[in-house]
N, C-alpha and C positions, 0 to 999 in steps of 0.2 A: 718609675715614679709617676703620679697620678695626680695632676692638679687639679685640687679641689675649691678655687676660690671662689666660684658659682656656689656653693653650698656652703662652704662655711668661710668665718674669718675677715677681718675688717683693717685694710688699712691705718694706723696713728703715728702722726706726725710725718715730718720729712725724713727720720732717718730711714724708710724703709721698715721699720717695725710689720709686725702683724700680729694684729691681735687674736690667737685661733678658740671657739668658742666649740671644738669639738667636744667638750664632756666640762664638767665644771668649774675646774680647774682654770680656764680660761689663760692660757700663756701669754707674755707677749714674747715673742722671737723676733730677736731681730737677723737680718740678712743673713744665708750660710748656718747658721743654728738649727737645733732641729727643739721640738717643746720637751716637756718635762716624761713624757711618754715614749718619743720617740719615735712615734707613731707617726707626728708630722712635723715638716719644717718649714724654713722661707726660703726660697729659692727666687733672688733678685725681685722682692717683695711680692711672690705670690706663695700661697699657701699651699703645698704638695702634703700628698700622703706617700711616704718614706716606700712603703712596701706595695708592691702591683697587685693588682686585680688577677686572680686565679682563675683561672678557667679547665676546668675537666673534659675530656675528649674521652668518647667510648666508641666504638668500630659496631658497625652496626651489625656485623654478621659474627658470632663469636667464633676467634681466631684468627680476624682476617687482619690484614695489617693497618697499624693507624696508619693515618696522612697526618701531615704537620698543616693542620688549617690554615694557619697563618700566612704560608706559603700559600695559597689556593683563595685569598681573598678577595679574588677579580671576580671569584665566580658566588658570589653573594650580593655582587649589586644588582642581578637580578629577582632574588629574591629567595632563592635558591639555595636551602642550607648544607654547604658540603655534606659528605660522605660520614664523616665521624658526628655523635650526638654530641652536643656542647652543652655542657649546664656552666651558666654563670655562678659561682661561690658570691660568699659575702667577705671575701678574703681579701685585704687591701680593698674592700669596699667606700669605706666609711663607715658615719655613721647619723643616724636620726640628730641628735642631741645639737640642741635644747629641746627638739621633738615638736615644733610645729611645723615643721617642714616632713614633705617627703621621702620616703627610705632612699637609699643614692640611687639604685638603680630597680626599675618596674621591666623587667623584661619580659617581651612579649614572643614566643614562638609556638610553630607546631611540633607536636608530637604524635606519633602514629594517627595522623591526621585531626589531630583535635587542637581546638586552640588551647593555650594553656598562656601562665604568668605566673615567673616567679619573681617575689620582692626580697633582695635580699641588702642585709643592714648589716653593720657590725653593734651587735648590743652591749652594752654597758650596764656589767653585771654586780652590782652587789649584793642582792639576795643569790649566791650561789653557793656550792661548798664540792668535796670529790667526797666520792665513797670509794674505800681502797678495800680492795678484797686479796685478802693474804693467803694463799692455799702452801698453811702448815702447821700442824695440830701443836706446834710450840707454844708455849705459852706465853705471849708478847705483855701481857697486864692484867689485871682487873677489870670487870667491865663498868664502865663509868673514869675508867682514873684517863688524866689529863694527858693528848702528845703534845712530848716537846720538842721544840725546835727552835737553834737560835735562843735557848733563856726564856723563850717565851710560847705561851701554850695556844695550839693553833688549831686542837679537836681533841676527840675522845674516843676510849675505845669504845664500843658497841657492840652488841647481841653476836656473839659468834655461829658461823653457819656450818651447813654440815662441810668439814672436812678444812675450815677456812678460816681465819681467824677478820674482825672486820673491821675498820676504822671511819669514822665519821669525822673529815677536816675542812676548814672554811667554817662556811658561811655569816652572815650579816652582824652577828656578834662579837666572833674573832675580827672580822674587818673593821666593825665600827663601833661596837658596844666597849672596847677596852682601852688600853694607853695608844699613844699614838703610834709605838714600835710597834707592840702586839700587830694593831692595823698592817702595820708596813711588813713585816715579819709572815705573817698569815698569808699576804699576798703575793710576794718575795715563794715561797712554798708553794703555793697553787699552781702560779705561773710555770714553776719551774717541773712539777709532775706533769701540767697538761703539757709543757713542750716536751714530754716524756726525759729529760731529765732525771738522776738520781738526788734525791734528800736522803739525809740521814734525822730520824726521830728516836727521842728518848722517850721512855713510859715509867713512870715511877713506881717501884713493887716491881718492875716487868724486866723490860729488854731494852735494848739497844737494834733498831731496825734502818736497813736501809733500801729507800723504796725507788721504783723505778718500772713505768708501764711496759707490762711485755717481757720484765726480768725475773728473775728468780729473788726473791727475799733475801736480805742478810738478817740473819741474826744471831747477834751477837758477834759478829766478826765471821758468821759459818755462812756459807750457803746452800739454802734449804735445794732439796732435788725432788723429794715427792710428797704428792698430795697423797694422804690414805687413801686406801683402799675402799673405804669407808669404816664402820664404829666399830670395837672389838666382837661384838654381836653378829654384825654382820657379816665380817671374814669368817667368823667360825660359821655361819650357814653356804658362804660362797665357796667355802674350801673344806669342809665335813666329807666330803667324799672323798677325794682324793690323799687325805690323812688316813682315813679309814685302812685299817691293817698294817700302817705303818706306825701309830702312835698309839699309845694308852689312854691319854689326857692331851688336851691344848688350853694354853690361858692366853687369851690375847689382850694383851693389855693396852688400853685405853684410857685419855682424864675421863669422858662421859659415861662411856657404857664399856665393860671388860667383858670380854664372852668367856665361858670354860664349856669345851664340848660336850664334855659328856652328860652335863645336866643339862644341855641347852636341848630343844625341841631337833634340832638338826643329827644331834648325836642319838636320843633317842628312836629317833625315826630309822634312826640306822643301827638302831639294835646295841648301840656300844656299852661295854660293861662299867658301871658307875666307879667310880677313882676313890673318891671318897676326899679328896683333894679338896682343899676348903680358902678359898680366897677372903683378902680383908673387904670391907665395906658394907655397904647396903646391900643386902639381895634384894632386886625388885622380881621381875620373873624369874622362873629357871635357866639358871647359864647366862642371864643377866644380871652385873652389879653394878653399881654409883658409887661412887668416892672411894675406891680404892685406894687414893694417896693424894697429895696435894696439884694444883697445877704448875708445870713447869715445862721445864726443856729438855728432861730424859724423856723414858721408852714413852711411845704415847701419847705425848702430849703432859704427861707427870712431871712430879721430880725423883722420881724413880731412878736410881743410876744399878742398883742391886737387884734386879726381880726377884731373888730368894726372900727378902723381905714381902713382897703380895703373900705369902702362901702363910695363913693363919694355921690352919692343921690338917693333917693327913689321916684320916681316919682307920685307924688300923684292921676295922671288921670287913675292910672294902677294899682299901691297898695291899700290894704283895710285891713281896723282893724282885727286883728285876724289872716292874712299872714302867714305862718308858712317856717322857712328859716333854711335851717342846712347849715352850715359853717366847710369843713374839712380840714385837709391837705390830701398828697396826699398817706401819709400811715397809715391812722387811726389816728396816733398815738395820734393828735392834733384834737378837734371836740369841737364845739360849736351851740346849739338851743336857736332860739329864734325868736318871736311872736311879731307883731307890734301892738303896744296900739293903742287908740283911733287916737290918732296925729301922726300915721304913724310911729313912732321912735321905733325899736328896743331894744327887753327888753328880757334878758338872762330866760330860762325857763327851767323846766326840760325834756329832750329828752326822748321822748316816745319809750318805749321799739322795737316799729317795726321798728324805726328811727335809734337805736343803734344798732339793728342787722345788716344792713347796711352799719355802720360805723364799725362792727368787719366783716365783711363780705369781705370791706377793707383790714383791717389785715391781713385778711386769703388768702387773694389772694397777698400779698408782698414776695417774697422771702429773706432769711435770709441774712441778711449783713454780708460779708465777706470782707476779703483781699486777692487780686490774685493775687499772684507773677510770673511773665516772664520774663524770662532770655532770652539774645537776644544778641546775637555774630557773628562775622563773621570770617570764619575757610577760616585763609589767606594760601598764598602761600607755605609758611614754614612747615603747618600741611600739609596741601595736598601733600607736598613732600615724607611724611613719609607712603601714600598709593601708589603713580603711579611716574615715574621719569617724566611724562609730566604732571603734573598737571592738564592744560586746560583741559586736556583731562576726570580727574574727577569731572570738573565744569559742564561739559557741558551734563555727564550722568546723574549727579545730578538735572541739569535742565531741562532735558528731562525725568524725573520720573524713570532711568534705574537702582537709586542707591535707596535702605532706609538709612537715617539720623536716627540717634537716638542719644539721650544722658540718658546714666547708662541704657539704653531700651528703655526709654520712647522718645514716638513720637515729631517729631517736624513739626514746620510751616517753609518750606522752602519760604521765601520772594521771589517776581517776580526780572525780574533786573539783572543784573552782580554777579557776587561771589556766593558766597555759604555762606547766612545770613540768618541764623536760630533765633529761638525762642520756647522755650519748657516751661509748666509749673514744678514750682518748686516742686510742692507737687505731680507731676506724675514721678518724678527721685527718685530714691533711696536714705534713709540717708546717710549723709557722703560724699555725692559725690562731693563736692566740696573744692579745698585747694587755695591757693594762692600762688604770692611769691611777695619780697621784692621791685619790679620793679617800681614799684606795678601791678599788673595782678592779674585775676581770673584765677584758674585753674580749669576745667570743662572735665566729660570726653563726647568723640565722638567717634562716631561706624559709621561704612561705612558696610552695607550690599549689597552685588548684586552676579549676578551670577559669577562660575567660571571663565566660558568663557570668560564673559566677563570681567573680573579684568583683565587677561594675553590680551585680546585685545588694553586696558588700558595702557598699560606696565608696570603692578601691578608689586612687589615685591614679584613675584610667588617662587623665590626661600627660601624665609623666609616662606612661608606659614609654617606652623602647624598644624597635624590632630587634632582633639579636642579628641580623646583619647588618644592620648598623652601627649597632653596639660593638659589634667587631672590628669593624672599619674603623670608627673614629678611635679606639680603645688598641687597639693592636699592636702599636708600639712599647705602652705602659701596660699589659700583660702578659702573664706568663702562661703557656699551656703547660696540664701535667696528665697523666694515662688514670683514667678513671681506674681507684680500688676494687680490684676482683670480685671483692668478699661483699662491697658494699650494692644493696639495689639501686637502680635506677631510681631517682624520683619522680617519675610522673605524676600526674594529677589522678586524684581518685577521679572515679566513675561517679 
C-alpha cells in the first residue's frame, strides 16, 4: 500500500474521516474503510492507494537471469541503475484528478545513455469502450443489433472482418448517455473483460456468446476451435491442387463468398472438366457466389445444417454417373462425399481416404479461435495536464511519433486524427491493471515516455521529476516487481 496524502485527500472533523478527492466521486472514508472504488482507503486517517506501484524488470542481455532489485538497493544510492531495466508502470500509481496537479510520478532515468522521462498517471476513462474480435464465422447477430448483458444493452454488433465476427462495447453513452444501471452494468462488463475475465452476452436474432480475452468463444453453450481458413473462394484457390484427380466438383461453403472449383479461375487454370453442378444464390464471378442461404450457426457461417439443399441443379449435358463431389465448410469442421447415380442425383458416400486428408488439411491450415480484447480510450485534456501545463503541446509530440504511449508497458495503437486516442491489447498489460469508479469510468493506467529535453521543451513538470533511484528507495517497500512481457517492446524514448 502506497500512501497518498501528499496528493490527494483532506482531513474532516475529529472522527478521523478522509475526505478522498481521487476522481469525482469524492468519498468520505472513515478509519479502516476503503472508498467506494476500492482503490483507496484510510488507514488511521491517512489516505492509502489499496494496490502497490508495479514496477517491470527486463535483464539486459537476453536470457540472462533477472536479479530481484529490490534486494540490491544499496547499490542505487550511488546513482547506479542495477543490472535489470526498470520501467516504472502507472499501476497503483494514482491519479491526476481533479487535474491541476501533477501526474504522481515524473520519473527521471537513463537509457542506453540518453536521458529519458516517463510520467505515468492512472486516467480516468469515460470516453472508452473494448473492441472484441470474435474469430468464428458463426453467426453471433445482425450487424447493428444491440449486446446484452445483465438486462441491459452495453454495445453493438459491428462490421464483421475477414474470418471474425466484431463487437463494438462501452463507451461514453452506455456509461453515461442511459439509466443509471445501464451506466453501472456497462462498467461492471468492461471492467471484468479488461481483467480478462469471462461475460456472458446475449444478441437479439443472434446467439448467446461468452467472452473472455485469450479464450476461445462460446456459442451457444459450444466452443468455437477454428478460425477459417479463409472465404469459400479462397480454400477453393488454396487447395485446387491438391483436390485435383481426386474430385470431380468442390463447393465450399460459405455465409460471404461460396467457391465451386470448377467454374472458379483456380479450377480452370487446372484444366478441370466443368460439373455442370449449379449452386443457389448470386453468381458474382466465376466459382464465386453470395447469399447462398441465410446467416447462421451451420456449415459456414449459414444456417445450413443439410448441404444437399445449396445444390440448385445439376446440368445433365456436363454431369455423368459416377461424378465424385466433396462438399465442405470453410474450416473442415463440416464435410460431406457424394457420387451421382445413374439419374444424375446425389447420393451420400463414404470419402476416400485422399479426399479426407484434404478436408483435415483444412483444419490444419485454420487458426485457433480466440477472443481479443481492445481497450480504446481517449486520454483528454485533464490527464494531459498532469504531464505538461500546455497540453497541445503533448498532443502534438504524441502525433508526431516524439512521445511512446504505453499502458502498464505495453504498446499501443495511437489512432490518426485530433487527440490522443489509443487502443492496447488486454492480455499484453499487466494483471490488475485496471480499477474503476463510481461515475461510472474505467480507470486505466498511462505512461508518457520521451526524451528529457524534450519534456522541459514541453513545459513538463520538470520540477516534480524523480530519479528512478530514488523512486526505488523511498517506494520499495509499497511495490511490487514483476518480469517484463516477452512479447511486449521496451519503451524507450523515440530518437
Amino acid at each position: 500500500m502506497t500512501d497518498r496524502t501528499e496528493q490527494f485527500g483532506a482531513r474532516e472533523g475529529n472522527e478521523g474521516i478522509v475526505r478522498c478527492d481521487a476522481c469525482p466521486v469524492l468519498c468520505r472514508i472513515r478509519p479502516g474503510r476503503a472508498g467506494a472504488c476500492h482503490r483507496y482507503a484510510n488507514e488511521d486517517g491517512r489516505l492509502i492507494r489499496t494496490d502497490p506501484l508495479v514496477l517491470l524488470h527486463q535483464a539486459v542481455e537476453e536470457g540472462a537471469p533477472l536479479v530481484p532489485f529490490l534486494d540490491a538497493a544499496e547499490d542505487w544510492a550511488g546513482g547506479v541503475t542495477p543490472a535489470p531495466q526498470v520501467f516504472v508502470t502507472a499501476i497503483g500509481a494514482g491519479t491526476t484528478y481533479p487535474d491541476y496537479k501533477p501526474a504522481p510520478f515524473i520519473v527521471a532515468q537513463k537509457h542506453e545513455g540518453v536521458d529519458t522521462v516517463t510520467v505515468v498517471t492512472e486516467g480516468i476513462f469515460s470516453y472508452c469502450g473494448l473492441k472484441v474480435k470474435i474469430d468464428t464465422d458463426r453467426h453471433l447477430g445482425p450487424e447493428c443489433a444491440p449486446v446484452m448483458h445483465e438486462g441491459e444493452q452495453i454495445g453493438h454488433v459491428t462490421t464483421a472482418e475477414y474470418g471474425s465476427q466484431m463487437l463494438s462495447l462501452g463507451g461514453v453513452r452506455h456509461l453515461t448517455g442511459g439509466s443509471k444501471r445501464e451506466g453501472q452494468v456497462t462498467c461492471a462488463a468492461m471492467l471484468a473483460l479488461c481483467r480478462k475475465q469471462a461475460i456472458e452476452v446475449t444478441i437479439p436474432g443472434g446467439s448467446r456468446v461468452t467472452l473472455q480475452a485469450g479464450a476461445a468463444p462460446i456459442v451457444n453453450g459450444v466452443a468455437e476451435t477454428r478460425m477459417r481458413v479463409g472465404c469459400g473462394s479462397a480454400a477453393v484457390g488454396i487447395f485446387a491442387q491438391q483436390w485435383q484427380g481426386h474430385v470431380d466438383e468442390v463447393v465450399v461453403v460459405d455465409d460471404h463468398i461460396t467457391g465451386v472449383l470448377t467454374e472458379h479461375q483456380a479450377g480452370r487454370c487446372l484444366s478441370m472438366r466443368p460439373s455442370g453442378l449449379r449452386v443457389r444464390g448470386r453468381r458474382s464471378t466465376p466459382g464465386r457466389y453470395f447469399q447462398v442461404a441465410h446467416p447462421g450457426t451451420g456449415w459456414g457461417g449459414t444456417d445450413v445444417t443439410d448441404p444437399l439443399t445449396l445444390i440448385e441443379s445439376i446440368d445433365a449435358k456436363l454431369a455423368w454417373p459416377g461424378m465424385r463431389v466433396l462438399m465442405t465448410s470453410t474450416t473442415g469442421e463440416d464435410s460431406l462425399w457424394l457420387e451421382l447415380d445413374e439419374a444424375l442425383r446425389p447420393v451420400v458416400a463414404p470419402m476416400p481416404d485422399s479426399v479426407a486428408q484434404t478436408v483435415a488439411r483444412i483444419g490444419e491450415n485454420c487458426e485457433p479461435a480466440l477472443t481479443s480484447i481492445l481497450f480504446m480510450a481517449g486520454a483528454g485534456g485533464s490527464l494531459r495536464a498532469g504531464v505538461t501545463e500546455n497540453p497541445i503541446l503533448l498532443t502534438r509530440s504524441v502525433q508526431a511519433g516524439e512521445v511512446r504511449v504505453t499502458m502498464g508497458g505495453a504498446p499501443c495503437t495511437l489512432w490518426p486524427g485530433g487527440g490522443i486516442t489509443i487502443m492496447a491489447d488486454v492480455l499484453a498489460i499487466p494483471d490488475n491493471a485496471f480499477g474503476y469508479v463510481p461515475t461510472p469510468a474505467l480507470v486505466a493506467p498511462i505512461e508518457f515516455t520521451l526524451r528529457a529535453g524534450l519534456y522541459a521543451a514541453l513545459g513538463g513538470h520538470v520540477d516534480q521529476a524523480i530519479a528512478l533511484e530514488t523512486l526505488l528507495a523511498r517506494h520499495a517497500e509499497a511495490a511490487v516487481n514483476a518480469p517484463w512481457p516477452r512479447a511486449n517492446p521496451w519503451p524507450d524514448a523515440p530518437s
